[in-house]
BAFI-3210 file (N, C-alpha, C; in Angstrom, 3 decimals, decimal comma, padded with zeros to 6 digits):
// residues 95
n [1|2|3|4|5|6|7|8|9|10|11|12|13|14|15|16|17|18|19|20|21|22|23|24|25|26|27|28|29|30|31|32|33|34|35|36|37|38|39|40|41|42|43|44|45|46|47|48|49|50|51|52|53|54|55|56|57|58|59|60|61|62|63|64|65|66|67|68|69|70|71|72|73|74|75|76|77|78|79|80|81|82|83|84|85|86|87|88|89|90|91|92|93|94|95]
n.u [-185,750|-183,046|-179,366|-175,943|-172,771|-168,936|-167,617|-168,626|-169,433|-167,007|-166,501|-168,311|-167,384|-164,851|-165,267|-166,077|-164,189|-162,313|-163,519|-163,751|-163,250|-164,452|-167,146|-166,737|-166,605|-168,914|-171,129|-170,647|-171,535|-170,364|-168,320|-165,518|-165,191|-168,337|-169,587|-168,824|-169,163|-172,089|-172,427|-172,087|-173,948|-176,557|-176,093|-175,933|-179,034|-179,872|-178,787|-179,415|-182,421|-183,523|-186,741|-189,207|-189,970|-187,504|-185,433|-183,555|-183,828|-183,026|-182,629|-182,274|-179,164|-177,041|-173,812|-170,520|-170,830|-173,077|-174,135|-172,208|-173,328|-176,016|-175,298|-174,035|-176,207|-177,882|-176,143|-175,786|-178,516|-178,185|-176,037|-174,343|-172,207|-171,490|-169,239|-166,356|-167,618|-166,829|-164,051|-163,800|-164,673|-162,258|-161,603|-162,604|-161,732|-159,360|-156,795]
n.v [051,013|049,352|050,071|050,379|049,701|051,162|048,704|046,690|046,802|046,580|043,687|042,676|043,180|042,097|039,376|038,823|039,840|037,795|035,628|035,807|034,329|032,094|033,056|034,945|032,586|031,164|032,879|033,970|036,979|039,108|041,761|040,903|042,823|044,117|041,467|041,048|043,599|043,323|041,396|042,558|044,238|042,630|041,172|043,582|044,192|042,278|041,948|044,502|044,111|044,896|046,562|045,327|047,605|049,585|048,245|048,424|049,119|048,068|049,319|048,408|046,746|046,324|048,246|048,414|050,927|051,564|049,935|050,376|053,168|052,196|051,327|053,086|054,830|053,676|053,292|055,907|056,976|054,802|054,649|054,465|055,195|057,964|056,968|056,658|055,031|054,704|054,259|051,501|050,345|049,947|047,891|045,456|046,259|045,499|043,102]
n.w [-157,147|-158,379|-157,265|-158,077|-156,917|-157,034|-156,604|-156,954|-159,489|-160,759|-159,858|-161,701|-164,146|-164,159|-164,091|-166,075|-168,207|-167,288|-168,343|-170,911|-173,258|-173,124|-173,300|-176,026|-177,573|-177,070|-177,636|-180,808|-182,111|-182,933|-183,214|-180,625|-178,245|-178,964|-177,914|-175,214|-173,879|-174,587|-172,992|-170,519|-170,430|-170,213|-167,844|-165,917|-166,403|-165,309|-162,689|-161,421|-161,857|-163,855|-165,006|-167,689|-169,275|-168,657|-169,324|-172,616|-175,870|-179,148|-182,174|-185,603|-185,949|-183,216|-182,109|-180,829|-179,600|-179,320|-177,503|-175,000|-175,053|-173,697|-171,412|-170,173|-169,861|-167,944|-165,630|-164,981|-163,360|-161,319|-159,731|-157,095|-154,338|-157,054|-159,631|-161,955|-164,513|-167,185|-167,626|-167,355|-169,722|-171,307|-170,373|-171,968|-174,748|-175,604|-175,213]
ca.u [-184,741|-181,529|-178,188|-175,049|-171,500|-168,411|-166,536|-169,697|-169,474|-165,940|-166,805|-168,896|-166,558|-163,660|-165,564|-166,697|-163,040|-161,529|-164,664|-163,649|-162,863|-165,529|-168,390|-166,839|-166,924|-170,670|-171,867|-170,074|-172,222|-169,964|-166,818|-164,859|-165,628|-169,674|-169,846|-168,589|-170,264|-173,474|-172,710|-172,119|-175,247|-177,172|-175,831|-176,252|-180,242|-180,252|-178,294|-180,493|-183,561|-184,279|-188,030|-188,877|-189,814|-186,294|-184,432|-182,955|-184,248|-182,305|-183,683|-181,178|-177,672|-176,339|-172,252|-170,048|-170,563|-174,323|-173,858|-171,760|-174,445|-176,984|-174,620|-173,858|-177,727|-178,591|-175,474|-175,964|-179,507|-178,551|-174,645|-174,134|-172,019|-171,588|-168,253|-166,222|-167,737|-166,285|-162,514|-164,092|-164,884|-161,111|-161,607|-163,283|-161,137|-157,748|-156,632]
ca.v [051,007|049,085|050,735|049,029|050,569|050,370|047,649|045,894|046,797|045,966|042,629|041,942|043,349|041,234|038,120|039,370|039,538|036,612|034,659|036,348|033,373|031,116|034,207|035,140|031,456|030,494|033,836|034,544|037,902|040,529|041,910|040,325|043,741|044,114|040,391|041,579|044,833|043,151|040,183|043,531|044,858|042,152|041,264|044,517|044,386|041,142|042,486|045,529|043,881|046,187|046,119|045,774|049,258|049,719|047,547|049,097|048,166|048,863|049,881|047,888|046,015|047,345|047,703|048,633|052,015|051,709|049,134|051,934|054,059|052,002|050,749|054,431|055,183|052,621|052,984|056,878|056,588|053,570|054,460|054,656|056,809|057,909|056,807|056,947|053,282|054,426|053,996|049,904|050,174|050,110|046,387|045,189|046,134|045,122|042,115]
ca.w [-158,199|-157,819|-157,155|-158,143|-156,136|-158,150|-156,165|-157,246|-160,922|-161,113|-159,868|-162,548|-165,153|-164,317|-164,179|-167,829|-168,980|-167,342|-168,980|-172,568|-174,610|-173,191|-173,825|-177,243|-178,287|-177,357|-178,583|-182,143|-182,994|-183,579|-182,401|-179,187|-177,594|-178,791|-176,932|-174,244|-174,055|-174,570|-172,114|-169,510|-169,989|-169,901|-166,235|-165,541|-166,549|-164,189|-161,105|-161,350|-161,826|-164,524|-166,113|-169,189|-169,733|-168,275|-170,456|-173,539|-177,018|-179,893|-183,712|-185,907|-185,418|-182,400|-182,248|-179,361|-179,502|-179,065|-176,292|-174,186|-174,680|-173,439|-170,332|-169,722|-169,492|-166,951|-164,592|-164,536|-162,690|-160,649|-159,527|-155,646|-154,661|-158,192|-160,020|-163,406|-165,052|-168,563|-167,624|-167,329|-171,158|-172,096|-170,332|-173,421|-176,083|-175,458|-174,751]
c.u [-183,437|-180,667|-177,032|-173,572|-170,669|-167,224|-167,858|-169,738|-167,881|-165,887|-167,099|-168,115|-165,525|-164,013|-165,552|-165,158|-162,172|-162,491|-164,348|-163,740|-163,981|-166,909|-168,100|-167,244|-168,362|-171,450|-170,935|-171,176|-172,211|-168,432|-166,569|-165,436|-167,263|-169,871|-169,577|-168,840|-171,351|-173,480|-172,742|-173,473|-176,462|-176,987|-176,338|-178,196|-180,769|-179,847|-179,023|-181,904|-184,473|-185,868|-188,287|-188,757|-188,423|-185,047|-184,358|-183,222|-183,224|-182,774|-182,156|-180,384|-177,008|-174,802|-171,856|-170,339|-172,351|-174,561|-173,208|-172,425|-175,357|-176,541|-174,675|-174,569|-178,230|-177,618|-175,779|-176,836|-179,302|-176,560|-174,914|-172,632|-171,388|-169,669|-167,606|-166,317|-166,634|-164,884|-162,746|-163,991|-163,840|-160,916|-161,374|-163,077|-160,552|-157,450|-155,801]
c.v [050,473|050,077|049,433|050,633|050,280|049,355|047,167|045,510|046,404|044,980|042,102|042,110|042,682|040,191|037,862|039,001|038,304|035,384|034,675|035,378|032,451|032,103|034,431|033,699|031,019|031,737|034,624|035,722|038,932|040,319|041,804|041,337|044,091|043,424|040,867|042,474|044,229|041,616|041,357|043,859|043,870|041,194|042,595|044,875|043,260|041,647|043,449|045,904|045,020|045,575|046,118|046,818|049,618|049,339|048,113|048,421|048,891|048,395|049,484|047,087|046,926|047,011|048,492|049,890|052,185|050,645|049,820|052,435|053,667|051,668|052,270|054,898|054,295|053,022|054,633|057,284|055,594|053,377|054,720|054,755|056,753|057,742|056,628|055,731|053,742|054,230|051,985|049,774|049,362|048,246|045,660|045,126|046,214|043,675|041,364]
c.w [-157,611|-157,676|-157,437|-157,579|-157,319|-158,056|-156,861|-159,026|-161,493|-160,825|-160,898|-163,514|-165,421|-164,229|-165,279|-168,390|-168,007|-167,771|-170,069|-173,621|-174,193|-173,882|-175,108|-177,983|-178,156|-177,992|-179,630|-182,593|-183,301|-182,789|-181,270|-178,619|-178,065|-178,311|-176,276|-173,647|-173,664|-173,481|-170,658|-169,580|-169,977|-168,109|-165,785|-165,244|-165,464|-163,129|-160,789|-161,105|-162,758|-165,075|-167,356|-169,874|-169,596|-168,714|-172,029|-174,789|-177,987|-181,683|-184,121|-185,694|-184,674|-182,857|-180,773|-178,711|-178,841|-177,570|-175,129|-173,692|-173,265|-172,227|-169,851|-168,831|-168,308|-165,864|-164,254|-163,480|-161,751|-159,571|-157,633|-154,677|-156,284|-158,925|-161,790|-164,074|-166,544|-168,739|-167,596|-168,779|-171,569|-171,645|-171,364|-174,438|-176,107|-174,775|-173,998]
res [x|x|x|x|x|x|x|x|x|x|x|x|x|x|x|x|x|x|x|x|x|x|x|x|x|x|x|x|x|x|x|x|x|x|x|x|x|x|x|x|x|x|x|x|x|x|x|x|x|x|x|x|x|x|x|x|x|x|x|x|x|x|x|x|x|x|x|x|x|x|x|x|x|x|x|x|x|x|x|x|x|x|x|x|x|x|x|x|x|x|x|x|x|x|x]
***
């Protein structure tokens, strides 16, 4: 099972928001912050090497709130040494 640190995860997060306007513009499919959200956790499922079983399906139209979740659930199991990811969130929806 991967581990991700959280110099590691703040890496990826600030690549995420100084990318913002190129990522919201090629993927228009919800709110600036669900792109962004869902461009996090899908890095996250690659850096991780998650499996499919392991990868997060979702019943419906996800929105940010369900995207969280599912980021939440993956970094909890996989944190090294374990740290507070959800103060990253506030990334995401402010600009």
């Amino acid at each position: 099972m991967g581990k991700i640190t959280e110099a590691e995860f703040s890496v990826i997060c600030e690549a995420i928001i100084s990318d913002r306007a190129s990522i919201c513009k090629h993927n228009p499919m919800g709110s600036e912050e669900e792109t962004l959200l869902w461009m996090l956790l899908g890095c996250l499922v690659s850096y991780l090497s998650l499996s499919e079983m392991e990868t997060p399906c979702f019943k419906g139209i996800p929105d940010a709130n369900t995207y969280r979740e599912a980021i939440s659930n993956i970094l909890r199991r996989r944190m090294e040494p374990d740290f507070n990811f959800s103060r990253y969130f506030q990334l995401f929806n402010s600009k």
